[in-house]
DSSP file (Angstrom, degrees, kcal/mol; ACC not computed):
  #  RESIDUE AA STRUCTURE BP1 BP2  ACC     N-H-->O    O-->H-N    N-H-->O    O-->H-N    TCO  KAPPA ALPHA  PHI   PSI    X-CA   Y-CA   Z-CA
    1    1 A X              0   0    0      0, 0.0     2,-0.2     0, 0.0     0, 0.0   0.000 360.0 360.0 360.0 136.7   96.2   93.9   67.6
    2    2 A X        -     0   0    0      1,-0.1     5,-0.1     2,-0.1     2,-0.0  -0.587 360.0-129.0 -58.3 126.5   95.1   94.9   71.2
    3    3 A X        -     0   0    0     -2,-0.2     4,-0.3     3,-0.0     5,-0.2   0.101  26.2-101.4 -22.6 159.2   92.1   96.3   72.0
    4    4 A X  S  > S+     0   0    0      2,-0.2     4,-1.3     3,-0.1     3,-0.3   0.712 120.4  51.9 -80.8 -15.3   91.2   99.5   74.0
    5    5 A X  H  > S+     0   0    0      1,-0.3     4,-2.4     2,-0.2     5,-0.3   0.850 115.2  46.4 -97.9 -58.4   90.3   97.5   77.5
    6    6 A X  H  4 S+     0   0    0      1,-0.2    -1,-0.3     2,-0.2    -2,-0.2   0.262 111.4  47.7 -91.0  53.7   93.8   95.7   77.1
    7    7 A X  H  > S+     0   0    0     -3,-0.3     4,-2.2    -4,-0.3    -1,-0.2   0.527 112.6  46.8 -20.0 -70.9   95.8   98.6   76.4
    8    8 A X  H  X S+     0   0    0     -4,-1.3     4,-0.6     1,-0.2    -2,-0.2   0.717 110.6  55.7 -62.3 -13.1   94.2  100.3   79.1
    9    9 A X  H >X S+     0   0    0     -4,-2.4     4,-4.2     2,-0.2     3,-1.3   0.963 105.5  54.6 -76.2 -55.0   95.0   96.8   81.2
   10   10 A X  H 3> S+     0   0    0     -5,-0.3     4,-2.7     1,-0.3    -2,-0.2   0.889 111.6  39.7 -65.0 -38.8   98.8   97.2   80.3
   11   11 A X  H 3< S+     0   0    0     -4,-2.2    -1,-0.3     2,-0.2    -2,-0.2   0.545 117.7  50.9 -75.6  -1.0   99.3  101.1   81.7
   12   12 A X  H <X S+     0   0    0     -3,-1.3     4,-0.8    -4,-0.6    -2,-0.2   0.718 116.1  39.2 -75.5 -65.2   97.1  100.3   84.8
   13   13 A X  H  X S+     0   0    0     -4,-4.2     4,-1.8     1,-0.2     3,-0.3   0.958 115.6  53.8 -85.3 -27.1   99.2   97.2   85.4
   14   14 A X  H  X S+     0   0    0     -4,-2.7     4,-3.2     1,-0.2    -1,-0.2   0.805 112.5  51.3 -11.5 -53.6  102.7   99.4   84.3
   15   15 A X  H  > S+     0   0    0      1,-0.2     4,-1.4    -5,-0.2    -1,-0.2   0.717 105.4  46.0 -83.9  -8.5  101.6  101.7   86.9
   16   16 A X  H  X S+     0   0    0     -4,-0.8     4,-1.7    -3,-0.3    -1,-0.2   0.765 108.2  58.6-103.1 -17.8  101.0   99.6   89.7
   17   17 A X  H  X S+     0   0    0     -4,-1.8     4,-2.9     3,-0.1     3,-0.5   0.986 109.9  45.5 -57.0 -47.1  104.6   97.8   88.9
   18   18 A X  H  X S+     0   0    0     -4,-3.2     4,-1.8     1,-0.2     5,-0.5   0.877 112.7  52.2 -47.3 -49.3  106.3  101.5   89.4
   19   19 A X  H  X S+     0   0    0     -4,-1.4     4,-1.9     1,-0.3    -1,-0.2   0.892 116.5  39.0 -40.4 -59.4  103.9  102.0   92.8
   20   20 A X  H  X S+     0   0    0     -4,-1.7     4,-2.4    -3,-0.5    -1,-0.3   0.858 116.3  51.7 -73.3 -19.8  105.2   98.7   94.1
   21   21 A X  H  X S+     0   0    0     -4,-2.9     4,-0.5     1,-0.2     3,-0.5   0.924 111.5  47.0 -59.6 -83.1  108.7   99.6   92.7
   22   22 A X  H  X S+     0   0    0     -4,-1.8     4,-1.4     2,-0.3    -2,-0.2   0.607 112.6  51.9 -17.0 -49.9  108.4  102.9   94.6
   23   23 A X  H  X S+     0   0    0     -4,-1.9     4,-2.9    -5,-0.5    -1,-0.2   0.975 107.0  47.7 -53.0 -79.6  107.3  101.1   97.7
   24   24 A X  H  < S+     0   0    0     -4,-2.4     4,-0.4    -3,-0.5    -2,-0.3   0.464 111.8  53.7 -55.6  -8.6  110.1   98.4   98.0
   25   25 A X  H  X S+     0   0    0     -4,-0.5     4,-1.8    -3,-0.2    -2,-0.2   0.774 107.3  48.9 -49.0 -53.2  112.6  101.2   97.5
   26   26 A X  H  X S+     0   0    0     -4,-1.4     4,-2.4     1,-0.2    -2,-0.2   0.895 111.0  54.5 -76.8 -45.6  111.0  103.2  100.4
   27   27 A X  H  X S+     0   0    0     -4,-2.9     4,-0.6     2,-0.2    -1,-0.2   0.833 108.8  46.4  -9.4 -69.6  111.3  100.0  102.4
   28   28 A X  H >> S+     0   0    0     -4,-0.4     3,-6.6     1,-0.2     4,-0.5   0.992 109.6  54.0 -45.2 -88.6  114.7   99.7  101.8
   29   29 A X  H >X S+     0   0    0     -4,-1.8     4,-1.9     1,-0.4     3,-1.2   0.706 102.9  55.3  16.7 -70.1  115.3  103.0  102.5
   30   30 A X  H >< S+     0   0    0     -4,-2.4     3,-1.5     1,-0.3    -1,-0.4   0.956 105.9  52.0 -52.1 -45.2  113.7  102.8  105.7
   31   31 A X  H << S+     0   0    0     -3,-6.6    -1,-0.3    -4,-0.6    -2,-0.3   0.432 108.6  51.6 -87.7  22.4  116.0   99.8  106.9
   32   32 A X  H <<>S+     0   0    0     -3,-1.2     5,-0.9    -4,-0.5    -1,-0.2   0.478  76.1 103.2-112.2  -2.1  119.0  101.4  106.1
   33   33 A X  T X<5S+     0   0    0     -4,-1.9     3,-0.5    -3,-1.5    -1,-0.1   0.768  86.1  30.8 -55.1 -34.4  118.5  104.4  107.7
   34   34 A X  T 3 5S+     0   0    0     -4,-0.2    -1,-0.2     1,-0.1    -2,-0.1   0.623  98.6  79.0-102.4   3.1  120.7  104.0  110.8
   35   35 A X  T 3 5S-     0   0    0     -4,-0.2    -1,-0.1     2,-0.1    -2,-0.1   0.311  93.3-134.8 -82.1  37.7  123.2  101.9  109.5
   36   36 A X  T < 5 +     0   0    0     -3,-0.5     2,-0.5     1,-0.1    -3,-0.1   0.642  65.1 127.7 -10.3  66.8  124.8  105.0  107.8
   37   37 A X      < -     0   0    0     -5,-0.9    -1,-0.1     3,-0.0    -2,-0.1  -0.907  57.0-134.7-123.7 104.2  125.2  103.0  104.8
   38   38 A X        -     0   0    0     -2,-0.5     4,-0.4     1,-0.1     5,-0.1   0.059  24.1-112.0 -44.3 158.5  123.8  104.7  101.4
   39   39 A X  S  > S+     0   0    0      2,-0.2     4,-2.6     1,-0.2     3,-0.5   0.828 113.6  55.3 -38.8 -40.4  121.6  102.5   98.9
   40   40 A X  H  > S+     0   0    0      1,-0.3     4,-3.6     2,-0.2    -1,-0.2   0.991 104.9  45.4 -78.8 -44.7  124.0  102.6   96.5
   41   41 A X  H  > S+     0   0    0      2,-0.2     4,-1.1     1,-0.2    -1,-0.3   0.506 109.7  58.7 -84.7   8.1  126.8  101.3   98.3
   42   42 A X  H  > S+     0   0    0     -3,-0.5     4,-2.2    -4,-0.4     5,-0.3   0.875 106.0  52.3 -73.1 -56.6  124.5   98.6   99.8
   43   43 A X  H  X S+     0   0    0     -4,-2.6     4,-4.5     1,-0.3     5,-0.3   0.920 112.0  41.4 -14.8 -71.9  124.0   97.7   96.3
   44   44 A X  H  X S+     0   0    0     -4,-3.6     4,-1.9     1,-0.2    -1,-0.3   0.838 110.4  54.5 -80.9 -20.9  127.5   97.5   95.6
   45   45 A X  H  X S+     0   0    0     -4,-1.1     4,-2.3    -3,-0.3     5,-0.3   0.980 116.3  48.6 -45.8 -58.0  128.5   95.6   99.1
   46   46 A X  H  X S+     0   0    0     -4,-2.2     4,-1.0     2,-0.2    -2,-0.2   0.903 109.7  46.3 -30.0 -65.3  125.7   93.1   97.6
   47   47 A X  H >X>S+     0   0    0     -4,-4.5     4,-2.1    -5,-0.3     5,-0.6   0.946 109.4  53.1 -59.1 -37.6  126.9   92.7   94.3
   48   48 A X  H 3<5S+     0   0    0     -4,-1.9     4,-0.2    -5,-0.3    -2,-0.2   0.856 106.2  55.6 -89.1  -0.8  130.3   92.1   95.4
   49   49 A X  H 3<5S+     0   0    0     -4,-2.3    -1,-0.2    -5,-0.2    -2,-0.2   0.692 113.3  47.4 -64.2 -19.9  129.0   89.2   97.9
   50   50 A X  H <<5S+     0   0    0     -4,-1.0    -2,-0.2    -3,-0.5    -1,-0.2   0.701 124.6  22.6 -99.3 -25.9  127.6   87.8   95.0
   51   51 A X  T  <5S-     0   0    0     -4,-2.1     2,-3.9    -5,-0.1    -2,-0.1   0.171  85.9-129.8-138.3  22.5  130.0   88.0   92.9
   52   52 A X  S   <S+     0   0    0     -5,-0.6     2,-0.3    -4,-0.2    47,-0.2   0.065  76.2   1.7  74.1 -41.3  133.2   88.2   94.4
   53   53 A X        -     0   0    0     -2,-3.9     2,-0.3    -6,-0.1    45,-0.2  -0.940  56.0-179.5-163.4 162.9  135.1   91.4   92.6
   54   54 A X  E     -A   97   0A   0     43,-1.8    43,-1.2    -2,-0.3     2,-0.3  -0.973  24.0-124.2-159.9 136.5  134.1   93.5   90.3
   55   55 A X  E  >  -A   96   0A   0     -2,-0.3     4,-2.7    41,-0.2     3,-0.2  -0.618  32.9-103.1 -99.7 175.9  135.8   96.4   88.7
   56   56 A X  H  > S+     0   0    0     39,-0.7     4,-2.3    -2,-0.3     5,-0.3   0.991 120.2  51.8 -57.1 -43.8  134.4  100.3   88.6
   57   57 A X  H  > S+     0   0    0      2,-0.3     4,-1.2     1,-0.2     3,-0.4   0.892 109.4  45.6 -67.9 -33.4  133.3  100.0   85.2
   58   58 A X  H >> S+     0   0    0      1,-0.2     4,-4.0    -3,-0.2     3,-0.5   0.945 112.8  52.2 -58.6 -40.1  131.3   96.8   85.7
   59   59 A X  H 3X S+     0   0    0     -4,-2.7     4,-1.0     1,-0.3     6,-0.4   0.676 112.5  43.3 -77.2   0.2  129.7   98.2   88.8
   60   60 A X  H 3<>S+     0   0    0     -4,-2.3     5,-1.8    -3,-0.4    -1,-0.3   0.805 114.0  51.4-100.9 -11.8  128.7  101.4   86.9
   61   61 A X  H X<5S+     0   0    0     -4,-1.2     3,-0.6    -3,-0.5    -2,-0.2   0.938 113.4  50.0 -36.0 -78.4  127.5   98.9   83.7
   62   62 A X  H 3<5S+     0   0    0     -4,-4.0    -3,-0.1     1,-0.3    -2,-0.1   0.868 120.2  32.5 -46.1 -68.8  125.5   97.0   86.6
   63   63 A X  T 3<5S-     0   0    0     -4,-1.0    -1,-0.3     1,-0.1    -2,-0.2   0.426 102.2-114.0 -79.7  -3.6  123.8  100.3   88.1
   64   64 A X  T < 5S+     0   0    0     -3,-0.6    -3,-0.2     1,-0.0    -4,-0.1   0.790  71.3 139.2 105.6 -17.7  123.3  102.5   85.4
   65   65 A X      < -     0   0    0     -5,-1.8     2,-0.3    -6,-0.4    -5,-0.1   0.168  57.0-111.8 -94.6-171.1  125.7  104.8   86.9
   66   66 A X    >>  -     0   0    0     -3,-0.0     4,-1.4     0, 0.0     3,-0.7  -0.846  38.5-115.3-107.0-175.1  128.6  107.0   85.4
   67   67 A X  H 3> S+     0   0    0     -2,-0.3     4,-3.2     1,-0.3     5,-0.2   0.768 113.9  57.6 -76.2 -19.0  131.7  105.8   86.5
   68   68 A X  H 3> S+     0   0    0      2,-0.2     4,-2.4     3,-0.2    -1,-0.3   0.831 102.3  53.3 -57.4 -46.8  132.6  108.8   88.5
   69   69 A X  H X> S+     0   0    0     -3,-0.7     4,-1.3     2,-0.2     3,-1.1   0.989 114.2  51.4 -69.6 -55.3  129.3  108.4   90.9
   70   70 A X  H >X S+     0   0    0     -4,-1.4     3,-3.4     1,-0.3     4,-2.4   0.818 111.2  44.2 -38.7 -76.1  130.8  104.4   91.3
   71   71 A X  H 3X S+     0   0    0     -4,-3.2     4,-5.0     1,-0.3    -1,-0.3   0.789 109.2  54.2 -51.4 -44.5  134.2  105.5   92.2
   72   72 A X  H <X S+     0   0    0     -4,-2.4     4,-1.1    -3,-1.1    -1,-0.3   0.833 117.5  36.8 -66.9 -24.2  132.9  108.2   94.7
   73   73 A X  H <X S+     0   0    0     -3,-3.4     4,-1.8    -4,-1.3    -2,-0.2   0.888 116.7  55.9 -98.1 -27.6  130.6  105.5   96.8
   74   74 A X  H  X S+     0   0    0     -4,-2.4     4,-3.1     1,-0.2     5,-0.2   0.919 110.2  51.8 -57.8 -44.0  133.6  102.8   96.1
   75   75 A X  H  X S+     0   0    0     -4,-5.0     4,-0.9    -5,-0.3    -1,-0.2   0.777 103.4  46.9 -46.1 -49.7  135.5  105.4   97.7
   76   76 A X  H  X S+     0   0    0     -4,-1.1     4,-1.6     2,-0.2    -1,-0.2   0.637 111.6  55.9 -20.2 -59.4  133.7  106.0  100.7
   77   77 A X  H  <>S+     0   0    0     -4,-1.8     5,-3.8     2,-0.2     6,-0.7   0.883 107.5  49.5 -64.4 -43.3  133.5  102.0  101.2
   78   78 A X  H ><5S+     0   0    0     -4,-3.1     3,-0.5     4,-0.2     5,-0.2   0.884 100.3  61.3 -49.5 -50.6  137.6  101.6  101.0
   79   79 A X  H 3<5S+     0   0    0     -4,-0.9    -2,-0.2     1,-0.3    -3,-0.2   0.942 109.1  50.7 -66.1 -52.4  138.1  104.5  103.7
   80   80 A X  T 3<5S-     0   0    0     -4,-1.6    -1,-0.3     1,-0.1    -2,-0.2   0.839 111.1-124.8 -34.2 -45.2  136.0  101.8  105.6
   81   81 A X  T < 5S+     0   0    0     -3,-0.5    -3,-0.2    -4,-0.3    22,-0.2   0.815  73.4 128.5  73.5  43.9  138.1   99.1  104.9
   82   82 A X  S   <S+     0   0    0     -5,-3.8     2,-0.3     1,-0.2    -4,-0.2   0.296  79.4   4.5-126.6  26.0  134.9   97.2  103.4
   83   83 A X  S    S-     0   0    0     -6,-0.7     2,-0.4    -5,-0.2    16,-0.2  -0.942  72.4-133.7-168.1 176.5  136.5   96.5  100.5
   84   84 A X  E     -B   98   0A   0     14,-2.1    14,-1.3    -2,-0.3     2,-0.3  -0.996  15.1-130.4-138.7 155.9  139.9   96.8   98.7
   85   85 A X  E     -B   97   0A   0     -2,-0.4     2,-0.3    12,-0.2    12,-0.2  -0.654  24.0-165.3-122.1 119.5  141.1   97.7   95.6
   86   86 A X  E     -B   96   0A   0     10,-1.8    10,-3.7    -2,-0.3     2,-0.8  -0.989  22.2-131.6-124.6 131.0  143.7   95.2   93.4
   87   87 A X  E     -B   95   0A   0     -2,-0.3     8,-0.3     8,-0.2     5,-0.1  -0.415  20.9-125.9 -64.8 115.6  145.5   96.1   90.7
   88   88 A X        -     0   0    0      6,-1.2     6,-0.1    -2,-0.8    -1,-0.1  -0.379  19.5-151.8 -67.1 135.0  145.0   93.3   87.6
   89   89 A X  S    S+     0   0    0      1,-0.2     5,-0.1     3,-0.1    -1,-0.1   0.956  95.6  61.9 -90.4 -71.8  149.0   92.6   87.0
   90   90 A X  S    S+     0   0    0      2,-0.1     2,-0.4    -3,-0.1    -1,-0.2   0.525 127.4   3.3 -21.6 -43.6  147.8   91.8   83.3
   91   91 A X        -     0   0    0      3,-0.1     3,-0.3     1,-0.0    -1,-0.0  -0.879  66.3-164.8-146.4 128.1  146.4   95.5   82.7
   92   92 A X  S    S+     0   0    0     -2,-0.4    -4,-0.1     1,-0.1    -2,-0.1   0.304  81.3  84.1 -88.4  -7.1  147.1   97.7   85.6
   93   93 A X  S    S+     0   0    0     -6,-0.1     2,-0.2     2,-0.0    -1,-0.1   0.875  89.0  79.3 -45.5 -36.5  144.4  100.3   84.2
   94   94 A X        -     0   0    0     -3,-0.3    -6,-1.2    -6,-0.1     2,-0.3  -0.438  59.6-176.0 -88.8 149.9  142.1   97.7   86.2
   95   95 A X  E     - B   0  87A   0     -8,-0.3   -39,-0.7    -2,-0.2     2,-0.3  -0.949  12.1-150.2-136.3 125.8  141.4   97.5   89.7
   96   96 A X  E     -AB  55  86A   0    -10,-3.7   -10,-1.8    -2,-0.3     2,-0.4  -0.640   7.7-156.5 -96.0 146.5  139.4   95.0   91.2
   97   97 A X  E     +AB  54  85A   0    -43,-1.2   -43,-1.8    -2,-0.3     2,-0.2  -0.978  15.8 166.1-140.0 159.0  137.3   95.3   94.4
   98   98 A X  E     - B   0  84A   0    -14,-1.3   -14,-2.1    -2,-0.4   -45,-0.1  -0.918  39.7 -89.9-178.6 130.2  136.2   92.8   96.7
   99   99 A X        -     0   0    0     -2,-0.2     2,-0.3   -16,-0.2   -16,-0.2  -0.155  35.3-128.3 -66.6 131.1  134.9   92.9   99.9
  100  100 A X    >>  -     0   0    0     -2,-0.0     3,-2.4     4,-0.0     4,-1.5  -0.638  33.3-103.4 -49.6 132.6  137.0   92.7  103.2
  101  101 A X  H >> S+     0   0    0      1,-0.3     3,-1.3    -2,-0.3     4,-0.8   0.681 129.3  46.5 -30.0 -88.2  136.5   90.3  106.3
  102  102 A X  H 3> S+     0   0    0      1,-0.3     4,-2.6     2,-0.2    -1,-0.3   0.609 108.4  49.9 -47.3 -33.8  134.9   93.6  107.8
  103  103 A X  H <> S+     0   0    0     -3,-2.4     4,-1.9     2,-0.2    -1,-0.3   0.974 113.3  49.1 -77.6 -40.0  132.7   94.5  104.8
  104  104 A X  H <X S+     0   0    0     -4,-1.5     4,-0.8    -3,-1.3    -2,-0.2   0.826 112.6  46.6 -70.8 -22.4  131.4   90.9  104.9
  105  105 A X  H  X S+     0   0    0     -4,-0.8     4,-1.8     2,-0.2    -1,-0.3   0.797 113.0  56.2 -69.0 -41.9  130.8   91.1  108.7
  106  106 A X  H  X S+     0   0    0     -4,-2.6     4,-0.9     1,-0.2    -2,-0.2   0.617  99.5  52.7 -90.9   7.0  129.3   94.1  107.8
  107  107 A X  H  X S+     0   0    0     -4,-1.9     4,-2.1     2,-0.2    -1,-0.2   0.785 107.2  50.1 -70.1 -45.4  127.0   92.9  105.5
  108  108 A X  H  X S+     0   0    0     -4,-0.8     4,-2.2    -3,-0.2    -2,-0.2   0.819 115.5  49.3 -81.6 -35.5  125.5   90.3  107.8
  109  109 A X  H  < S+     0   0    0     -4,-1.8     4,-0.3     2,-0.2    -1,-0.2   0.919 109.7  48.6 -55.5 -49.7  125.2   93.3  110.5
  110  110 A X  H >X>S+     0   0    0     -4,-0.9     4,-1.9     2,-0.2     3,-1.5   0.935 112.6  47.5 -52.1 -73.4  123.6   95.6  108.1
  111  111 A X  H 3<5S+     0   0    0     -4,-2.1     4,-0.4     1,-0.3     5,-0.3   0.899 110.4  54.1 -44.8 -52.2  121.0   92.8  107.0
  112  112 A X  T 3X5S+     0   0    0     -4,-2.2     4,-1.1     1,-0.2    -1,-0.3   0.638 113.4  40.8 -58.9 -31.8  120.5   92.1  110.5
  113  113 A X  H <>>S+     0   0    0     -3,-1.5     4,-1.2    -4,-0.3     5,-0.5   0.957 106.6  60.3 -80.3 -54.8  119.6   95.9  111.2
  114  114 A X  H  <5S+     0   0    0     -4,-1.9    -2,-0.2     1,-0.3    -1,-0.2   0.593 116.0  36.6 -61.3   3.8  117.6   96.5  108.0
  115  115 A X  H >><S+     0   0    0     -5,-0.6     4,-1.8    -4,-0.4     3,-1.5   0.784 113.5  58.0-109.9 -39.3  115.1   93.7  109.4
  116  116 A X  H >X5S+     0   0    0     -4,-1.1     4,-2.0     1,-0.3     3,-1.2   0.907 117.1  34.0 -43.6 -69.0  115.6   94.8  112.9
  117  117 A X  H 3<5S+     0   0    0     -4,-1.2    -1,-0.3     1,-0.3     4,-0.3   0.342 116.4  50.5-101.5  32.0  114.4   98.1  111.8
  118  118 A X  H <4<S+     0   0    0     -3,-1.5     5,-0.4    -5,-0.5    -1,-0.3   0.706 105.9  63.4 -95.3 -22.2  111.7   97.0  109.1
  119  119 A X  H << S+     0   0    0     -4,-1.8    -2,-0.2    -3,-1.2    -3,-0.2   0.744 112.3  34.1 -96.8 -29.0  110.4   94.6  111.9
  120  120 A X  S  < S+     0   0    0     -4,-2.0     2,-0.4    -5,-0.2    -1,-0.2   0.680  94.3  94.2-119.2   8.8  109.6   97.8  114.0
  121  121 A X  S    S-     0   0    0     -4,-0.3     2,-3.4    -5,-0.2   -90,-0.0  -0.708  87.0-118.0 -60.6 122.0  108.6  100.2  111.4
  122  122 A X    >   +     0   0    0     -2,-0.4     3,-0.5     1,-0.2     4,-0.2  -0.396  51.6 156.0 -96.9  95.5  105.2   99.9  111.2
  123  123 A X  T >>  +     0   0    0     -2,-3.4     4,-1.7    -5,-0.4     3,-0.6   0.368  29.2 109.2 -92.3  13.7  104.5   98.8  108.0
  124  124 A X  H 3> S+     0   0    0      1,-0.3     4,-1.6     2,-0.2    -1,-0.2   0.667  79.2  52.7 -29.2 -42.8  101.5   97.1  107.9
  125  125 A X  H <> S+     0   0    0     -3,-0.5     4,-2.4     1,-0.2     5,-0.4   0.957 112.2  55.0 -64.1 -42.8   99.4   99.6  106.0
  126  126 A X  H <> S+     0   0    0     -3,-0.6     4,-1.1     2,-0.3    -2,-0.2   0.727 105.9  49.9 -49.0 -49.0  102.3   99.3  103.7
  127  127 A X  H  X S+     0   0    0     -4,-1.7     4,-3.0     1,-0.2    -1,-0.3   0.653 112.3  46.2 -48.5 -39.3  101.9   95.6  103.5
  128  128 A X  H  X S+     0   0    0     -4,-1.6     4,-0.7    -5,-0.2    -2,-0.3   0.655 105.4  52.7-103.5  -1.3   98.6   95.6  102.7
  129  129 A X  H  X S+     0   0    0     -4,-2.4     4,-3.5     2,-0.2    -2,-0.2   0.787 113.6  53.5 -65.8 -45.5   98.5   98.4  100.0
  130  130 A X  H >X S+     0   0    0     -4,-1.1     4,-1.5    -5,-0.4     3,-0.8   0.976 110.0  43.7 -56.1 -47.1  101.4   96.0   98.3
  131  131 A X  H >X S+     0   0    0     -4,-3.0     4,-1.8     2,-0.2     3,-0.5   1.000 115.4  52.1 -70.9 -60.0   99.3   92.8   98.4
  132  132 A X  H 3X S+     0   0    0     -4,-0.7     4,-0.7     1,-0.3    -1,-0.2   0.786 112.0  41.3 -30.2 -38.5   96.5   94.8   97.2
  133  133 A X  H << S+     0   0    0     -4,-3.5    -1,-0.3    -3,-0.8    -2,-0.2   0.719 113.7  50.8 -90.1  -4.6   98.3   96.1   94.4
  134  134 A X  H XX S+     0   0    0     -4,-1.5     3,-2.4    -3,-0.5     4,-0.9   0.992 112.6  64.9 -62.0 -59.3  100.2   92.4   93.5
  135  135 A X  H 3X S+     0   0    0     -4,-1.8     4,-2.2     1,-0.3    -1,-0.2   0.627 106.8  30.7   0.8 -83.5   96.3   91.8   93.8
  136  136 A X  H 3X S+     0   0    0     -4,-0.7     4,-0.8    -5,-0.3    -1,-0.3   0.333 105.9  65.4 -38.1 -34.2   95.5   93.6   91.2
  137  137 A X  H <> S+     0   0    0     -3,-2.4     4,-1.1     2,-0.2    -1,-0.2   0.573 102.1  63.6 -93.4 -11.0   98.3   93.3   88.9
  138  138 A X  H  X S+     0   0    0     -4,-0.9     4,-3.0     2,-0.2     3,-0.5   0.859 103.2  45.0 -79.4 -64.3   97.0   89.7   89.0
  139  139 A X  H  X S+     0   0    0     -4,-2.2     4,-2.4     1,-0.2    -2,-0.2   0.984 105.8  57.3 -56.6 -41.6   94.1   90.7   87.6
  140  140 A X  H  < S+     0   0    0     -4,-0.8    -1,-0.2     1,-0.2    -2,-0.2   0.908 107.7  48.8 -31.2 -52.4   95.5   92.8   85.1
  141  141 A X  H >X S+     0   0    0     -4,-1.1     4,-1.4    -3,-0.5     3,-0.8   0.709 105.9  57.9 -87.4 -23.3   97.5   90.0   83.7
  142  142 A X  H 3X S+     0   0    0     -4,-3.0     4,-1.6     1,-0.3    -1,-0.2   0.876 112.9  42.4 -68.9 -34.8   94.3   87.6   83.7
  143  143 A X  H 3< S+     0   0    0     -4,-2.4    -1,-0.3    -5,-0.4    -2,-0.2   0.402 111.8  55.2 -95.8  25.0   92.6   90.1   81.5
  144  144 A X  H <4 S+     0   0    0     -3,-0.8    -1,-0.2     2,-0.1    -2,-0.2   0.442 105.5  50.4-126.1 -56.6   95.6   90.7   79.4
  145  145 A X  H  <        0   0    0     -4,-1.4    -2,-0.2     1,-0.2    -3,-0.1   0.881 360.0 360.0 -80.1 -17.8   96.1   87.2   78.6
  146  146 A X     <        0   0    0     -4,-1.6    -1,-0.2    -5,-0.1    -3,-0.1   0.599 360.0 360.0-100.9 360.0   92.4   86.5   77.3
């Protein structure tokens, strides 16, 4: 049974994942701001670079989402032409998406901005509160484990 010191170790170091969670989000965030391209449908450009198509229901499986919020940012990404929609000739209920020559050019753009503009957001304090809390969470986990 745990003790009161590591208890208190495990919501300490709990809290300091969310912080850094909360941190890298805002990051993100940051570099995606002028490439008027939402989180979420960077997400799903990502996922389908990774895994080539996907249907709505996986990508709302993957995020968490309902299927409705998918479809509305999938939408949004079509009207682009950075991805397309195929119908499975096996079950035509299904529709597969998969990126377009443009969505995959505009994945390499996009990355290219989000460093562009992480590289002159000045995140340094930022940097060094994260390695200060990793820091920390290191320690956490040393007294955890003895």
């Amino acid at each position: 049974m745990l003790n009161h010191q590591q208890i208190k170790a495990q919501f300490e170091s709990l809290e300091t994942l969310q912080s850094i969670q909360k941190q890298v989000h805002q990051m993100s965030i940051q570099g995606l701001v002028t490439t008027g391209i939402s989180m979420r449908e960077w997400e799903v450009l990502v996922y389908l670079e990774q895994h080539e198509q996907a249907s709505a229901s996986e990508l709302a499986k993957v995020f968490k989402v309902t299927r409705t919020l998918i479809s509305r940012n999938t939408w949004h990404l079509i009207q682009d032409n950075l991805i397309q929609p195929q119908i499975d000739q096996s079950d035509r209920r299904i529709v597969w998406l998969s990126l377009t020559t443009t969505g995959q050019e505009t994945i390499g753009k996009v990355a290219r901005q989000i460093q562009a503009n992480l590289q002159a957001f000045d995140c340094n304090h930022e940097l060094a509160t994260l390695m200060k809390q990793l820091r920390y969470l290191k320690q956490q986990l040393i007294i955890l484990n003895n």
